[in-house]
C-alpha positions in Angstrom: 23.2 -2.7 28.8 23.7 -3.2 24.9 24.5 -0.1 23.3 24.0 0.1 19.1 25.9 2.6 16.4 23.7 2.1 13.3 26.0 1.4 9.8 24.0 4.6 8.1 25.9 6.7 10.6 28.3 8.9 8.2 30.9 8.6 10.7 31.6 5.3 12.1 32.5 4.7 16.0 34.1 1.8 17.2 36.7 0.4 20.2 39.8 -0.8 19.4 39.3 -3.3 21.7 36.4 -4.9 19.5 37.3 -7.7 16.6 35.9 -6.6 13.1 36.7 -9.5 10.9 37.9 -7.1 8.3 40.8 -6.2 10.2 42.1 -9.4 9.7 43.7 -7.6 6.1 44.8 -4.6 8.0 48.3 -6.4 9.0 49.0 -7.5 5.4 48.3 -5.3 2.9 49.5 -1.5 2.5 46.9 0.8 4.3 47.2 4.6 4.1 44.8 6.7 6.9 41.8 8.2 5.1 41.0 11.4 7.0 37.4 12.5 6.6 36.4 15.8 5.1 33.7 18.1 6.4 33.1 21.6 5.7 32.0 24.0 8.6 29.0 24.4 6.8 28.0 20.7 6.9 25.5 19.1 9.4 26.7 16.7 11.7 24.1 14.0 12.0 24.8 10.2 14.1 22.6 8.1 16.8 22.8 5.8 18.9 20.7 3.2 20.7 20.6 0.8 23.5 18.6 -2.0 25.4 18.5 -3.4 29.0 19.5 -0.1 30.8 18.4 -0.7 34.6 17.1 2.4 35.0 15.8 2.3 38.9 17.6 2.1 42.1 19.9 5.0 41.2 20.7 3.8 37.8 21.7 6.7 35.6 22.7 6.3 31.7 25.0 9.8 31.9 25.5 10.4 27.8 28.3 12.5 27.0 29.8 14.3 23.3 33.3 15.0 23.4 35.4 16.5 20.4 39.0 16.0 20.7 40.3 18.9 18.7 44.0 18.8 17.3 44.4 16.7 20.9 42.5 18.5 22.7 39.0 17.3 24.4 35.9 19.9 24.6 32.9 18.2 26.0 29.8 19.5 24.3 27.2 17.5 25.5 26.4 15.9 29.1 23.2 14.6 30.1 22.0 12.3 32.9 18.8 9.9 31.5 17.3 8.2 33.9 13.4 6.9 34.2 12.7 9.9 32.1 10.7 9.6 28.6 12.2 12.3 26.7 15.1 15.4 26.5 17.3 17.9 25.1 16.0 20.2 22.1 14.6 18.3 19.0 15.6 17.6 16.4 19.1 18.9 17.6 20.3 17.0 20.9 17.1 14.7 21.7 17.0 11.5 23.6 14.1 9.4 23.8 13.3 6.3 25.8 10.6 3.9 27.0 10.1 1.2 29.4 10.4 -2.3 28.4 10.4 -4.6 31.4 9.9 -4.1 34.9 13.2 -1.9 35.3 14.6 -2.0 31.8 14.4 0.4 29.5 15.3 0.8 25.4 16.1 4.6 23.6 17.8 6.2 21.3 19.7 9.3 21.7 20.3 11.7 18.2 22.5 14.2 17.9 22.5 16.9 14.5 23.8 20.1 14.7 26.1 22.1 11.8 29.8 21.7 12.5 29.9 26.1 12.8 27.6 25.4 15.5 29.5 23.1 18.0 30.6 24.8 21.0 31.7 24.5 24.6 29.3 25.5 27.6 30.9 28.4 29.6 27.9 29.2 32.0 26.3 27.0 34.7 24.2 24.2 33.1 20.2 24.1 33.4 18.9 22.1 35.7 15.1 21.6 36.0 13.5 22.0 39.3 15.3 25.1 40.3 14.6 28.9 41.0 15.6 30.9 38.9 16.1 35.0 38.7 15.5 37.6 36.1 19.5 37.6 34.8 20.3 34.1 35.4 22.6 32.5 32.7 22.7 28.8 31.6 23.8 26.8 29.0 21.3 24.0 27.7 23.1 21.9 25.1 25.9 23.9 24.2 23.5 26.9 24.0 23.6 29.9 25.9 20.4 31.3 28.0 19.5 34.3 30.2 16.6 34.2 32.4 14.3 37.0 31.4 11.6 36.7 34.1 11.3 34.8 38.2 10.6 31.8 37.1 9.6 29.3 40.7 10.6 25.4 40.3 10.7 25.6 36.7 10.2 22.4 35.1 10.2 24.1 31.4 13.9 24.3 29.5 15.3 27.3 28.6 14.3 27.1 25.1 10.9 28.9 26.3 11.2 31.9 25.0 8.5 33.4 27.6 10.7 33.0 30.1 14.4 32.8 29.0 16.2 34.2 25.6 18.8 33.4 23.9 22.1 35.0 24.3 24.1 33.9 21.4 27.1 34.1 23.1 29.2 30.9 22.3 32.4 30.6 21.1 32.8 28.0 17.7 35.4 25.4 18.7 36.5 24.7 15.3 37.9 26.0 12.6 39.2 25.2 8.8 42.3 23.0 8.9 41.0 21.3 12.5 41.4 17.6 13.1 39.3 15.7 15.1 38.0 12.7 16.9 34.0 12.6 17.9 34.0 10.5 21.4 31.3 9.3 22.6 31.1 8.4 26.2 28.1 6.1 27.6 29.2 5.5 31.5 32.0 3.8 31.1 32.1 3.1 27.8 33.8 5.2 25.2 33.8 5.2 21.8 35.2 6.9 19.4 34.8 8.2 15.3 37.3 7.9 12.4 39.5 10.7 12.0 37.6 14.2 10.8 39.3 17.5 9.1 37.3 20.7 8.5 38.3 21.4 5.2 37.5 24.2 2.5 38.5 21.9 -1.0 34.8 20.9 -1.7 35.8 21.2 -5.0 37.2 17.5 -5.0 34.7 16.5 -2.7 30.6 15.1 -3.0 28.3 16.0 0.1 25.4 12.9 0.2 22.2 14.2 1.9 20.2 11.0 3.0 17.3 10.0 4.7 14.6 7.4 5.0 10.7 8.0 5.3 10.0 5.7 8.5 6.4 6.1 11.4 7.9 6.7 14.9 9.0 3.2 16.5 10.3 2.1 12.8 13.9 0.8 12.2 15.3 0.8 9.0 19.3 -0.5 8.8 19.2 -0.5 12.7 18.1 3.4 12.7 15.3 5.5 13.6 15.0 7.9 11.0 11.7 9.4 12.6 13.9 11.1 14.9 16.4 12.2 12.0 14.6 15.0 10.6 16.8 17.0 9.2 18.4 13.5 8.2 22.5 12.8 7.7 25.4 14.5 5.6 28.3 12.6 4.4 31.3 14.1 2.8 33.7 12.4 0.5 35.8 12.7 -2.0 34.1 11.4 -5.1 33.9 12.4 -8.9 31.3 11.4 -11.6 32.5 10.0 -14.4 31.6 9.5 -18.1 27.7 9.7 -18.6 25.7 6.7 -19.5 22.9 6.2 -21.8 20.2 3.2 -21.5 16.5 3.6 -22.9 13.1 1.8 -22.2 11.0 1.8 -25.1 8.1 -0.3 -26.2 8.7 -2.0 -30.2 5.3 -3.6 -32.4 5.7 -5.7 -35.0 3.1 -5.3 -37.9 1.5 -7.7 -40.0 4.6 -7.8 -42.4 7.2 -8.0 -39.8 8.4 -4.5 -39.6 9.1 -3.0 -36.3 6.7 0.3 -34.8 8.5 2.4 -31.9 5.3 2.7 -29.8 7.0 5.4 -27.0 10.6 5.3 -25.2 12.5 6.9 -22.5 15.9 8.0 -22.6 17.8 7.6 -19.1 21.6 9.4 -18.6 23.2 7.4 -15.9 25.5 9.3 -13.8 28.5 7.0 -12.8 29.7 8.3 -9.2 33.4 7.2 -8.1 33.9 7.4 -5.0 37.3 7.4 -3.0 39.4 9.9 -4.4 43.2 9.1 -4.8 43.4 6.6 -1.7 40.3 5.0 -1.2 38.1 4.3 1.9 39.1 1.8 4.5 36.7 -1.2 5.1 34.4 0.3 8.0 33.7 3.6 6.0 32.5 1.2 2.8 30.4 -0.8 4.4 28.7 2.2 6.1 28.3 3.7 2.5 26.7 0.7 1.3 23.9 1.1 3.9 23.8 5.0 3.4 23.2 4.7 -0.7 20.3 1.9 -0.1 18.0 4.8 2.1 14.9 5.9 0.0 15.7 9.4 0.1 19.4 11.1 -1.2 20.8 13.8 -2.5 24.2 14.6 -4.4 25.4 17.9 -4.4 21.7 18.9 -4.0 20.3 17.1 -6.4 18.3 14.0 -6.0 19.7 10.6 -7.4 18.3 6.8 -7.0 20.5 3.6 -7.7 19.6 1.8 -10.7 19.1 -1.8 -10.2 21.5 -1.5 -6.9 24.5 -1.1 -9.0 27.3 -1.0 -7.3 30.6 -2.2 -7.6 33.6 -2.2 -5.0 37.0 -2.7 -6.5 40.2 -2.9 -4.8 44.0 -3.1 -5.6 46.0 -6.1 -5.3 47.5 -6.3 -1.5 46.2 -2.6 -1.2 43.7 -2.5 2.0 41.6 0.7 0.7 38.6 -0.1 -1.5 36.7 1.9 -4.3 33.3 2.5 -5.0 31.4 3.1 -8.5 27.8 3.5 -8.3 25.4 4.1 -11.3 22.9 6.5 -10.6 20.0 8.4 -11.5 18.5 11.8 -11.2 14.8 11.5 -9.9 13.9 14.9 -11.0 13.3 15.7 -14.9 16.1 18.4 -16.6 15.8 21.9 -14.5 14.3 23.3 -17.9 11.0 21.4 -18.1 10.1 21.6 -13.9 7.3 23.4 -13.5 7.7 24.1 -9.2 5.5 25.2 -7.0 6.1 28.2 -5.5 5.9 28.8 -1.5 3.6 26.8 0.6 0.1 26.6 2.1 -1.3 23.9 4.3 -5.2 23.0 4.9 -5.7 21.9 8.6 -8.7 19.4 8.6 -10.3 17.8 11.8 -11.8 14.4 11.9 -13.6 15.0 15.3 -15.6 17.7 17.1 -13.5 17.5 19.5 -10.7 17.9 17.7 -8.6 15.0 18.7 -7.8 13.7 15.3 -7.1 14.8 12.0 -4.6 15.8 9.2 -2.5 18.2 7.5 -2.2 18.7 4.0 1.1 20.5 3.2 2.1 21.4 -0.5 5.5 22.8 -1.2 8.7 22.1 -3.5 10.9 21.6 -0.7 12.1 18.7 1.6 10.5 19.5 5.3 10.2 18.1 8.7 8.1 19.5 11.6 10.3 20.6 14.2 8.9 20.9 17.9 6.4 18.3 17.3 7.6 15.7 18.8 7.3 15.6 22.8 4.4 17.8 22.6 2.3 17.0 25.4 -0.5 14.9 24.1 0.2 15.1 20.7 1.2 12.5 18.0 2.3 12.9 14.2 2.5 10.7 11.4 5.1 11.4 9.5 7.1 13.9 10.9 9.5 14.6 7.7 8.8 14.4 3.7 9.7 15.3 0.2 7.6 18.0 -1.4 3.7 17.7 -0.8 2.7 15.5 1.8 -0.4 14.4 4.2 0.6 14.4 8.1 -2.1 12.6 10.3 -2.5 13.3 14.1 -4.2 12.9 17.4 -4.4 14.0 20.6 -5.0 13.2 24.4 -8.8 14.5 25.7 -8.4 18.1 26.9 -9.5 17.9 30.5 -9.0 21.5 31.4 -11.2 24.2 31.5 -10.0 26.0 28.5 -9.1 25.5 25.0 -5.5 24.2 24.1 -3.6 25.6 21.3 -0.7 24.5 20.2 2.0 25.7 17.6 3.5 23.5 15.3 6.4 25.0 12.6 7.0 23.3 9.4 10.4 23.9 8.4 13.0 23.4 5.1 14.8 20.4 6.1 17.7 22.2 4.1 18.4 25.2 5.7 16.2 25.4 8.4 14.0 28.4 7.3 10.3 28.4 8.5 7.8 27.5 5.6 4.7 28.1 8.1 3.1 27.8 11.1 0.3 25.6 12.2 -1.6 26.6 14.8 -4.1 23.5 16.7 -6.6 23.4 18.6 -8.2 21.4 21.5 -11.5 22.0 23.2 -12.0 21.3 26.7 -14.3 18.0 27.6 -17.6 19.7 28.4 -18.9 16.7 30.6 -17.8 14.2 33.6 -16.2 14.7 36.9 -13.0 16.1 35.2 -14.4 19.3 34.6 -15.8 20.3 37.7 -13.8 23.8 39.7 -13.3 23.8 43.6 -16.1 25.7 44.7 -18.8 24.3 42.6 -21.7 22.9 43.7 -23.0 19.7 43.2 -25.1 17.0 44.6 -24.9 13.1 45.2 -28.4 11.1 45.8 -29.8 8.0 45.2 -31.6 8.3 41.8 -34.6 5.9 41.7 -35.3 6.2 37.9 -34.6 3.1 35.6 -33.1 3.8 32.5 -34.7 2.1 29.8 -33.3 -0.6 27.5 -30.6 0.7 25.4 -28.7 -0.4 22.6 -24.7 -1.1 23.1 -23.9 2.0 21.0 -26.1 4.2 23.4 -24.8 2.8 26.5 -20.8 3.6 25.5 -21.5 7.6 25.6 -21.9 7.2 29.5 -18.8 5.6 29.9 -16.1 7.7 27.4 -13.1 9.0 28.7 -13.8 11.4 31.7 -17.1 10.4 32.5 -18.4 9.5 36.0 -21.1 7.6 35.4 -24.3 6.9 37.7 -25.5 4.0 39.6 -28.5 3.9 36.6 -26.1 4.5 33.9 -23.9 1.2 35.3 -27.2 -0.7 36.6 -28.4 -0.1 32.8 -25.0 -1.3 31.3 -25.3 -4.4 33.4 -29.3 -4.7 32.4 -27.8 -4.6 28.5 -25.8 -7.9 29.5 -26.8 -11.5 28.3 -26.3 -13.5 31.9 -26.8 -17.1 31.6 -28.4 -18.9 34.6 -28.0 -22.6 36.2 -31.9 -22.8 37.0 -34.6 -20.7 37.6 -34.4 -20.6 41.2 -31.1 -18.8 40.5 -33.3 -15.5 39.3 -33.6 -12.4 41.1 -36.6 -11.0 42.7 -39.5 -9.8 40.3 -40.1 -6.5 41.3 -39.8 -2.8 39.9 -35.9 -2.8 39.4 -35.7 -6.0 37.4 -38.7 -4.6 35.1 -38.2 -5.7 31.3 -34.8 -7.4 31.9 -33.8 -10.7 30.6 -31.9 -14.4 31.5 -31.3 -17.3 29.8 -31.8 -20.2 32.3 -30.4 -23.5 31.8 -26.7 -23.9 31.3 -26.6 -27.5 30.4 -30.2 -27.9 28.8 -31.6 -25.9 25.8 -31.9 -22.3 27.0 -34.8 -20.8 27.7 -36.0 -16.7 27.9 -37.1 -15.6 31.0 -38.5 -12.0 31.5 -39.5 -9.9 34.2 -43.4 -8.4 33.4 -45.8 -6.4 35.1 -49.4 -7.4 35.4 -51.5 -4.5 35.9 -55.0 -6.8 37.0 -53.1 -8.4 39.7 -50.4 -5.7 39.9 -47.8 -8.1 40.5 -43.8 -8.8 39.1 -43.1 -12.3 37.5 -40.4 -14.1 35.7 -42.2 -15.1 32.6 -41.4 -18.1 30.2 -40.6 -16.5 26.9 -39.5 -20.5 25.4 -36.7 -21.6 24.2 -33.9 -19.9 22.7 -34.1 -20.4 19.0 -37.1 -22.6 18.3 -39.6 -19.9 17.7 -40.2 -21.5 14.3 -41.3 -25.6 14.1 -42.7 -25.5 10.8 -41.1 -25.0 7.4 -43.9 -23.3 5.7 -43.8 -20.8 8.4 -40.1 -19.4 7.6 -39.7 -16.7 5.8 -36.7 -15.9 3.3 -37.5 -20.0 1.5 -35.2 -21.3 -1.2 -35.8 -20.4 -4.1 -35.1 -22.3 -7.8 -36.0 -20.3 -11.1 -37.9 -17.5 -8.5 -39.8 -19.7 -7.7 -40.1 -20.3 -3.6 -39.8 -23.9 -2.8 -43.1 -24.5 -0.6 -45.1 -27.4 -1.1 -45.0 -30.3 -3.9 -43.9 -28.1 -7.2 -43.8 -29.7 -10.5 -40.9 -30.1 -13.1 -43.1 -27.6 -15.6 -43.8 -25.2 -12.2 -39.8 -25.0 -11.5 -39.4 -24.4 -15.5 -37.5 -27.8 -15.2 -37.5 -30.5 -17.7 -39.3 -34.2 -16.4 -37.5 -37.4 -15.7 -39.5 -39.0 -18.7 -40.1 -37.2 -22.0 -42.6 -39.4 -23.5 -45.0 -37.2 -21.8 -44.0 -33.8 -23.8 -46.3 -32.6 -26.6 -44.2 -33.5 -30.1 -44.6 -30.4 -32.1 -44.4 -31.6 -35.6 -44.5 -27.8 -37.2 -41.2 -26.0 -35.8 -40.5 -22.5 -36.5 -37.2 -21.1 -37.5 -37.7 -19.0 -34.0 -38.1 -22.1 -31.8 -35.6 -22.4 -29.0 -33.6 -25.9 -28.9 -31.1 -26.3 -25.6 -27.7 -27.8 -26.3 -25.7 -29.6 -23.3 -21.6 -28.9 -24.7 -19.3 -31.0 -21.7 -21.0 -29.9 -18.5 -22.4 -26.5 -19.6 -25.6 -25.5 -21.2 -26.5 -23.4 -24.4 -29.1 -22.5 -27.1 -30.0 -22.1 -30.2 -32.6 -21.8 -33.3 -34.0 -24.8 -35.7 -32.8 -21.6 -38.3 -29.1 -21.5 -36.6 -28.8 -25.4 -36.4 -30.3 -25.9 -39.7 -27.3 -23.5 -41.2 -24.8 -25.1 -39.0 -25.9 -28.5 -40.3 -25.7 -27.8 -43.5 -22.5 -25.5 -43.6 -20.4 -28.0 -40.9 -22.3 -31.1 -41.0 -23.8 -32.6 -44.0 -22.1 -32.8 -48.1 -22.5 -30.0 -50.2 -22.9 -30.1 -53.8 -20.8 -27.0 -55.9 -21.0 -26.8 -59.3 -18.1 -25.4 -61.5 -17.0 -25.3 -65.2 -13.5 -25.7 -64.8 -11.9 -28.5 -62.6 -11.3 -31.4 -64.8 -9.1 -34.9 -65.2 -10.3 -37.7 -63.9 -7.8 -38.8 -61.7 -6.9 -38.5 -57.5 -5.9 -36.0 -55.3 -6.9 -33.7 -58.2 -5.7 -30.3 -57.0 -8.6 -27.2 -57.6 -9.9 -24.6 -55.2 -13.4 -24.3 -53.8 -14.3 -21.9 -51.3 -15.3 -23.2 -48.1 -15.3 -27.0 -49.9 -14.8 -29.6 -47.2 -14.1 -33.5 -47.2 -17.5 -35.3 -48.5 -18.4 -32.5 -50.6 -19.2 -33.3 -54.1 -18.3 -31.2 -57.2 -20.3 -31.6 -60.7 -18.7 -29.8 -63.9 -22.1 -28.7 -65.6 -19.8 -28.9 -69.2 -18.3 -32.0 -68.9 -20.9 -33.4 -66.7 -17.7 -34.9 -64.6 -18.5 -35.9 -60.7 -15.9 -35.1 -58.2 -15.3 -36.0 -54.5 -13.4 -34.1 -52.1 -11.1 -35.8 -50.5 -8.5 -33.2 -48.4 -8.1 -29.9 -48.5 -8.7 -28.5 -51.8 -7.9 -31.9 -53.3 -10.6 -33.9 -55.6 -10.8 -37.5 -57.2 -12.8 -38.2 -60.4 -16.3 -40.3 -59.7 -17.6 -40.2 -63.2 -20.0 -38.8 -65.5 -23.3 -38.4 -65.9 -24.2 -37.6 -69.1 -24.3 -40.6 -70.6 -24.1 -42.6 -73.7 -26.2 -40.7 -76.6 -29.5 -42.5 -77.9 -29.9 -44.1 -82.0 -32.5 -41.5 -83.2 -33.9 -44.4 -85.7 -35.1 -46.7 -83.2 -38.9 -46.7 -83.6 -39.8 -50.0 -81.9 -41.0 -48.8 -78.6 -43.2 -46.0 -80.7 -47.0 -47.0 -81.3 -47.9 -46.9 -84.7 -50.3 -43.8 -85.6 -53.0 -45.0 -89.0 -55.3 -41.7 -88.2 -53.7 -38.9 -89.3 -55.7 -35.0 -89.3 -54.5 -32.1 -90.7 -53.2 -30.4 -87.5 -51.1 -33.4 -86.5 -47.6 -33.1 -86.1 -45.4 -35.9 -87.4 -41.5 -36.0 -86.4 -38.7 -35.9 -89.1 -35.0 -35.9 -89.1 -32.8 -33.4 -91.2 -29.6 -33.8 -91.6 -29.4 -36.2 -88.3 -31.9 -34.0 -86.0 -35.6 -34.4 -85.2 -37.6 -31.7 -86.4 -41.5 -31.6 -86.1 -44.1 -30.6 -89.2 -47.9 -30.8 -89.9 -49.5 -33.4 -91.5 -51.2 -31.5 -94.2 -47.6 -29.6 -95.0 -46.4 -32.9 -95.8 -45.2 -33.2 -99.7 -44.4 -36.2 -102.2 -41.2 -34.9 -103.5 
C-alpha cells in the first residue's frame, strides 16, 4: 500500500526514518524549533490518500487520529475501512474509497474539525449492524449519541436524528498553552505532524483560509479539494509590510505627439512577510508554497491573489530557517464601494420529468459548501463548494420504489458553519416495467401474436430504458429494426406472416441486393421479393436530382458559354459595340482575382493616373532643370505652359520642372506686303488697312483724305 500526505496540508507529517534531501543542511547550519501556532478557535483541516490497499481476504485499512498532548496520547479517531465505499460524518471525519483492480482499492480519508472540538470518546463506540435500545449511548467520531427509539440491525449512524440525539457531552482535550503532536496511524505505519501550541497571541500571527474549486475525482497539488469543503486553516506568524503601488493604464498619442491618459487602475500591493522572528524550517516552506498557489485564499478574512507569483524566499547565511515575502492583492474593491447582497435564495430547476437531472442556482455574499450531499444515496453534485453565487448541477439514480423520494440538502457558510438554506428534492417513482410491480398483484404472461410495426431507432429505445421488461414483440421488433447482411439467398428465413415487411441485404462478397418479405393478396402467398441493388436506383444523370449548378444554372445537357453567363474561348465572335456608354460595365482580371468597372471610372483613372496632363499657370518661370514649383496633383510627364510668358515646362520628379521652350514666337514685319494681292477696284464701303504709329488700323475708302 502507498500512502500520500498532500504538500497543501497546513501541517506537515513525516517519519524520521524517511530521507528529505533538505535535511542534508539540518547538521550544518544553526536551526532553532519553530512551534506552530493555532488558536482554539481554528479549524483543523489535513488528508490523506493511498493506492494498492488489498482490501479482501480479511484485509482491513484500520485509520487511526491520535493527539499526543504535553506527552500524553488521546486517540480521537479509529475506524476500520475495508471493501466499503464511504464513512464517518462529512465533511468532518469522512473516508471515501473505490475499487481499482480486482482486489485493490484507492481513497482518501479527510479529517476537519475546530481544534475546541477535539475530544476523546468515553462511551462504547457505534457499530453498525447492532440492536440497539431506547437509552443506549455511543460515541461516533469523537461525538456523543443516545439512542432515542428501538432501533433493529440498524445500518444508519447515529447522526440520524430520528433515531438517536445528540448528547453533547464531551470533554475538550485541549486547552491554551497545550503542545502537541497530531499522529497519524495507518496499520502499522505512523506518522507524525510538526510540533503544534494552542496559543491566544493572534495579534503577531496571520490565519490563511485556502481552498481550491475542483469536480469530485480532481487532484490539484496531490489533494482532493472536493472533499475539503470547509477547506484548510493555516496559522503563522506573519506581518504586512509597507504598501505598494503599481498602475495599469492605457496612454494615446495624438497627432502632435502629446500623450492622452485613456483610463487606469491603481493597485495597492500588500507585501506579506511571513516567519516572524525565527523563520520556518524547510518542510513548512515548501508546504506554503503549494498552499499560496490554491485559487481561493483568505488573510485575516479578507481575500488576497498573488500578483505574478511573487514570491521570494530569503535565508540567512549558515542559518537553516527561511523567510517568505509575498506580494499580494485584495480581490475585493475598498469595503466602502461593495454593494453586497444580502441573505440568500436559491431557484431549484429540473431538466427532466422525472426529475433525475438538474441545477441549483444559489446567490449569496458568502463562501458555502453543501454539507450532507455527498454519500447521498443516488445522488451526485457538481460542485459541492463556491465563492458567492454559483450554479450546482446534479443527477440522480431512477427511483424504483413505489413512492416519491425527497431528499434534504443544507447549504451552509463555509465560515462558520451557519445554515444559509435548505433545499428540499424530489424524485418520482418509475411508473412503468417489472420494477414497480407489489406482491400480490396480478398479472399475466401469454404469448402475444401481434407484430409491432416498423419503428424508427428512437421509438424502439423507450421499450428498453432502465426498468423496463420488455416483450417478446417489443425485442422481435428491435431485432426487425436491424440491418442483417446475408451470404445468399437461400440463407433467408421463411416468408410467412412473422417476417411481413422485413428486410436483408443478401450477398456479402457481391454488390448487395434488397430483399423483402410481401404479401400477395390474389395468390395470398409470402415471398422474398428482389428490391435490386443497394445503391444503384439511379443509372442516368439527367435523372438525379440536387445537379451542379454554375451561375444557377443546373448543369444538364450541352449549355453554352452565353447560357452559363460565361465568356467564349474565341472573342472574334462578340458583337463590337462601337457606341459605349459611361454606364457600360468593363471586367478587370488584377493577379488572380476579378473586378469591374465603368468606361466613366476608367476614363477618369486614365486620365488622372495614366496619361500627361497639361496645367497652366502664370507664375513658374526660368528656364533651366530641376526647376522647383508646386502643382497640385502634377506628376512626371505632365506638361506646364505659362500663359504670360508663353514658357513650356516638363515635369520631371516631384514638384520639379525643366524649361522646353516657348511658343510664342518671333513677331512678324508689319510692312511686308508681297504675299498680299493687289486691290485696283476700290468702292466706297471698302475697308483699306493703315498703320499709326506702328499698328494696323482699318478705315473706309471713301473716309480716305489727301492730306
Amino acid at each position: 500500500m502507498k500512502l500520500l500526505f498532500p504538500y497543501t496540508n497546513p501541517i506537515v507529517f513525516d517519519k524520521s526514518t524517511n530521507y528529505r534531501s533538505y535535511k542534508d543542511l539540518q547538521s550544518v547550519e544553526k536551526m532553532k524549533c519553530y512551534v506552530q501556532p493555532f488558536l482554539l478557535t481554528d479549524r483543523l483541516s489535513f488528508q490523506f490518500s493511498w493506492r494498492e490497499f488489498f482490501g479482501v481476504l480479511g484485509g482491513k485499512l484500520n485509520a487511526q487520529i491520535i493527539l499526543n498532548i504535553n506527552g500524553t496520547d488521546a486517540t480521537i479517531v479509529d475506524i476500520d475501512i475495508d471493501n466499503t465505499t464511504e464513512g464517518g460524518i462529512y465533511p468532518e471525519i469522512f473516508y471515501r474509497q473505490q475499487k481499482v483492480g480486482r482486489f485493490y482499492y484507492s481513497g482518501v480519508f479527510c479529517f476537519s474539525r475546530l481544534f475546541n472540538e477535539l475530544t476523546e470518546a468515553t462511551e462504547t463506540a457505534w457499530e453498525s449492524g447492532i440492536n440497539y435500545v431506547a437509552g443506549n449511548k455511543v460515541s461516533y467520531f469523537g461525538k456523543d449519541y443516545i439512542c432515542i427509539a428501538g432501533i433493529y440491525g440498524t445500518e444508519e449512524p447515529p447522526t440520524n436524528t430520528t433515531d438517536w440525539q445528540r448528547l453533547n457531552t464531551e470533554t475538550a482535550l485541549l486547552s491554551t498553552g497545550d503542545e502537541l503532536i497530531i499522529k497519524v496511524k495507518v496499520n502499522a505505519n505512523t506518522y507524525e505532524s510538526n510540533p503544534i501550541e494552542i496559543t491566544s497571541a493572534a495579534g503577531s500571527t496571520k490565519l490563511i483560509s485556502y481552498n481550491n474549486i475542483d469536480a469530485e475525482g480532481d487532484k490539484t497539488f496531490y489533494t482532493y479539494f472536493y472533499y475539503m469543503p470547509r477547506g484548510y486553516n493555516i496559522r503563522v506568524p506573519a506581518t504586512f509590510g509597507n504598501i505598494e503601488y503599481s498602475a495599469e493604464k492605457e496612454i494615446f498619442f495624438n497627432y502632435k505627439g502629446k500623450p492622452e491618459l485613456i483610463s487606469a487602475v491603481v493597485n495597492d500591493i500588500d507585501v506579506l512577510i511571513l516567519g516572524g522572528k525565527i523563520g520556518f524550517p524547510d518542510y513548512i516552506v515548501n508546504n506554503l508554497m503549494y498552499i499560496l498557489h490554491c485559487d481561493s485564499k483568505k488573510i485575516d478574512g479578507i481575500a488576497y491573489e498573488l500578483i505574478d507569483s511573487d514570491i521570494e524566499v530569503q535565508k540567512a547565511n549558515l542559518y537553516n530557517n527561511r523567510f517568505i515575502v509575498a506580494k499580494m492583492m485584495k480581490k475585493e474593491v475598498s469595503e466602502e464601494y461593495i454593494s453586497e447582497i444580502s441573505g440568500t435564495t436559491n431557484y431549484l430547476t429540473y431538466s427532466d420529468e422525472r426529475k433525475n437531472t438538474g441545477e441549483i442556482s444559489i446567490v449569496t455574499n458568502k463562501d458555502w459548501y453543501l454539507y450532507n450531499a455527498s454519500g447521498l444515496t443516488g445522488y451526485t453534485f457538481t460542485p459541492m463548494l463556491g465563492e458567492g453565487a454559483g450554479t450546482v448541477t446534479f443527477t440522480a439514480l431512477k427511483n424504483m420504489t413505489a413512492e416519491t423520494i425527497y431528499t434534504t440538502v443544507e447549504v451552509r457558510d463555509k465560515d462558520d458553519d451557519t445554515i444559509l438554506t435548505t433545499l428540499q428534492l424530489e424524485l418520482p417513482p418509475i411508473t412503468k416495467g417489472i420494477g414497480i410491480w407489489t406482491i400480490g398483484e396480478t398479472f399475466y404472461i401469454s404469448e402475444e401474436n401481434y407484430k409491432y410495426e416498423i419503428m424508427n431507432k428512437e421509438e424502439l429505445k423507450t421499450f428498453f430504458e432502465y426498468g423496463d421488461m420488455p416483450t417478446a414483440a417489443q425485442f422481435a421488433a428491435f431485432i426487425d429494426a436491424c440491418v442483417t447482411i446475408l451470404d445468399e439467398t437461400a440463407d433467408l428465413p421463411t416468408a410467412d406472416a412473422t417476417t411481413l415487411d422485413t428486410a436483408y441485404l443478401v450477398g456479402r462478397n457481391t454488390p448487395l441486393t434488397i430483399y423483402k418479405c410481401e404479401y400477395d393478396s390474389g395468390t395470398t402467398t409470402y415471398s422474398w421479393v428482389n428490391k435490386g441493388l443497394l445503391g444503384t436506383g439511379v443509372t442516368s444523370y439527367n435523372d438525379l436530382t440536387s445537379k451542379p449548378k454554375i451561375n444557377d444554372v443546373s448543369l444538364a445537357g450541352n449549355k453554352t458559354a452565353a447560357e452559363l453567363f460565361l465568356a467564349p474561348s474565341d472573342p472574334t465572335s462578340l458583337t463590337q459595340i462601337t457606341n459605349s456608354t459611361g454606364t457600360d460595365i468593363i471586367y478587370i482580371i488584377r493577379g488572380t482575382t476579378l473586378y469591374k468597372t465603368t468606361v466613366t471610372e476608367l476614363a477618369t483613372s486614365a486620365l488622372s493616373t495614366k496619361f500627361p496632363f497639361i496645367h497652366w499657370d502664370d507664375t513658374i518661370s526660368g528656364t533651366g532643370t530641376n526647376i522647383s514649383y508646386t502643382i497640385a496633383s502634377s506628376k512626371i510627364g505632365d506638361v506646364c505652359i505659362n500663359a504670360t510668358s508663353w514658357n513650356v515646362y516638363s515635369c520631371v520628379g516631384t514638384n520639379l520642372w525643366d524649361y522646353k521652350g516657348n511658343i510664342k514666337g518671333a513677331k512678324g514685319d508689319p510692312m511686308d506686303f508681297s504675299d498680299y494681292t493687289e486691290e485696283t477696284n476700290m468702292v466706297a464701303s471698302d475697308y483699306v488697312v493703315v498703320f499709326k504709329s506702328g499698328q494696323p488700323r482699318v478705315i473706309k475708302w471713301a473716309n480716305l483724305k489727301i492730306i
